[in-house]
C-alpha positions as CSV (number, residue, x, y, z in Angstrom):
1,X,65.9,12.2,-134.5
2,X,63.4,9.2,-134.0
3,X,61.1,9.6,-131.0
4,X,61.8,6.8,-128.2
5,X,59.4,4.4,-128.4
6,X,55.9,4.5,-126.1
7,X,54.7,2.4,-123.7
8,X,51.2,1.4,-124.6
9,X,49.8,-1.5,-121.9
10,X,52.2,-4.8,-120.8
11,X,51.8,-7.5,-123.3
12,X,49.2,-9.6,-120.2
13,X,46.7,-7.1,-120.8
14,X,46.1,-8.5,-124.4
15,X,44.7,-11.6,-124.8
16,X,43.9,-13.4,-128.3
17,X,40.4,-11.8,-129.1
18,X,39.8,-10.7,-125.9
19,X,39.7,-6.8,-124.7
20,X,41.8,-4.1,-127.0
21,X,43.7,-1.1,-124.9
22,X,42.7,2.2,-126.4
23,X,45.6,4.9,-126.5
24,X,46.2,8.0,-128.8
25,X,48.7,9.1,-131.6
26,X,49.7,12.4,-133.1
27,X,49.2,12.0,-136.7
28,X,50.0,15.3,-138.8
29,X,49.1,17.3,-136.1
30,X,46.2,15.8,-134.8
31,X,45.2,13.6,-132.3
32,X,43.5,10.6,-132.9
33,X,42.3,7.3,-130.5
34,X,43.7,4.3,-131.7
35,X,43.5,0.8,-130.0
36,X,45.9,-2.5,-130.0
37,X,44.1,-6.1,-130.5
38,X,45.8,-9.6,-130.4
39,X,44.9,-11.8,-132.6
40,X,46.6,-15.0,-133.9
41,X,49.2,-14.8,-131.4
42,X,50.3,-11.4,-133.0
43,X,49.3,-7.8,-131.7
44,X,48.3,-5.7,-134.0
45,X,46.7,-1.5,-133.7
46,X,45.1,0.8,-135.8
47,X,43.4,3.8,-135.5
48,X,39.5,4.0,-134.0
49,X,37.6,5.2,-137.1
50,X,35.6,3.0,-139.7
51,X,36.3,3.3,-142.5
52,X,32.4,4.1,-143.6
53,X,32.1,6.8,-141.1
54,X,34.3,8.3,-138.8
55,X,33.2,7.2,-135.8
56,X,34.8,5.0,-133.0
57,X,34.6,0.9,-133.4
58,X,34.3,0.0,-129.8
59,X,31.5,-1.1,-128.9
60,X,31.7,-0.6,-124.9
61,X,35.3,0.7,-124.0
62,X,38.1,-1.5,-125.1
63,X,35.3,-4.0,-126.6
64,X,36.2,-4.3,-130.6
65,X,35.7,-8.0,-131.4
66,X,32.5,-9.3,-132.3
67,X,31.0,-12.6,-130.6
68,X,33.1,-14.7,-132.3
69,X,36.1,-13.1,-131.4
70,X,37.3,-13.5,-135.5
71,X,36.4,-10.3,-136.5
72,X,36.6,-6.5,-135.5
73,X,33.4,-4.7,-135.5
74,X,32.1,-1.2,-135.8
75,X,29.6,-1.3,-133.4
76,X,27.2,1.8,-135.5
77,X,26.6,-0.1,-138.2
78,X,28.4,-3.8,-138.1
79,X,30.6,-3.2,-140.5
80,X,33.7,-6.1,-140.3
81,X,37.6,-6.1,-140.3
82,X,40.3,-8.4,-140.7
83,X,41.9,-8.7,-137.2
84,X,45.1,-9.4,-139.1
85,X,45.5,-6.5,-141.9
86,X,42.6,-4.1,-141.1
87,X,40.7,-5.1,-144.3
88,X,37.2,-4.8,-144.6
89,X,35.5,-8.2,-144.9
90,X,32.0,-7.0,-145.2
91,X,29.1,-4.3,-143.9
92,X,29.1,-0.6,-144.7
93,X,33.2,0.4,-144.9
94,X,32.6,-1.0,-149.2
95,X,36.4,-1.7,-149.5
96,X,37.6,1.1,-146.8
97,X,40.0,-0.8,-144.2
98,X,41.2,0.3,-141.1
99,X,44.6,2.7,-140.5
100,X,47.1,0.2,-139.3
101,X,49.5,2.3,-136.3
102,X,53.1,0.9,-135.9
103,X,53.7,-1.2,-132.6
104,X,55.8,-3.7,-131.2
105,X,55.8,-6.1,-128.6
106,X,58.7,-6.7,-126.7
107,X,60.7,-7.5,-123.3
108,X,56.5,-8.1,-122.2
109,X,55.4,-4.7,-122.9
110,X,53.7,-3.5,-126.3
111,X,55.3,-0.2,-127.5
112,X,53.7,2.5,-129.8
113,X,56.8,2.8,-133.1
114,X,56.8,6.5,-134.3
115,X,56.3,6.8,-137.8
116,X,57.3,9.7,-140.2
117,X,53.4,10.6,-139.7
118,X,53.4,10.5,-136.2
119,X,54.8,12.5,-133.2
C-alpha cells in the first residue's frame, strides 16, 4: 500500500530561483536531506549531495542557486547543475548529476510522492 503523500512547504514559499526548502526522505533505510527549487515555473527536488563529494549543496541554509539564479551550486567546490534535470553543467561532479526526489505541487501545497525507494 502507497504511503499518503507528505506535506513539504505551501507552494508561496518557492519562488523562481529564489530560496529552496530543505526536508528529508527515507531512501533504503536511510535518511538523507533533500531540498525542493523552482525554477522555470516548475518545482523540482533532489537529494542534498554533489555529485563529486558527498557533501551538502547549500551554501547558507535553503541558499542553492548561484548569483544568477540559473544554476544550482555546490557551494565546496562550485560545481553546477541543471535547475531543470539535475545534470551537471560544469565544476568538479565530471558527469555526476544530482538524485532527482518525486514531488508534486498541488491544491498550493508541494507534496513529497513516495517512491518504491522511499518510505
Amino acid at each position: 500500500m502507497a504511503a499518503d503523500p507528505r506535506l513539504i512547504c505551501s507552494s508561496a514559499e518557492l519562488l523562481d530561483g529564489g530560496r529552496g526548502v530543505r526536508f528529508t526522505i527515507e531512501r533504503r533505510g536511510v535518511v538523507e536531506a533533500a531540498f525542493a527549487v523552482r525554477f522555470g515555473g516548475r518545482v523540482r527536488a533532489y537529494v542534498n549531495r554533489c555529485g563529486h563529494l558527498p557533501v551538502e549543496l547549500d551554501w547558507q541554509h535553503n541558499e542553492f542557486f548561484d548569483d544568477s539564479k540559473l544554476y544550482l551550486i555546490c557551494a565546496t567546490h562550485g560545481a553546477l547543475y541543471s535547475p531543470a534535470d539535475g545534470r551537471c553543467l560544469g565544476g568538479r561532479c565530471n558527469g555526476r548529476g544530482l538524485t532527482p526526489v518525486d514531488v508534486e505541487e498541488r491544491d498550493d501545497a508541494v507534496y513529497l510522492i513516495a517512491s518504491e525507494h522511499e518510505s
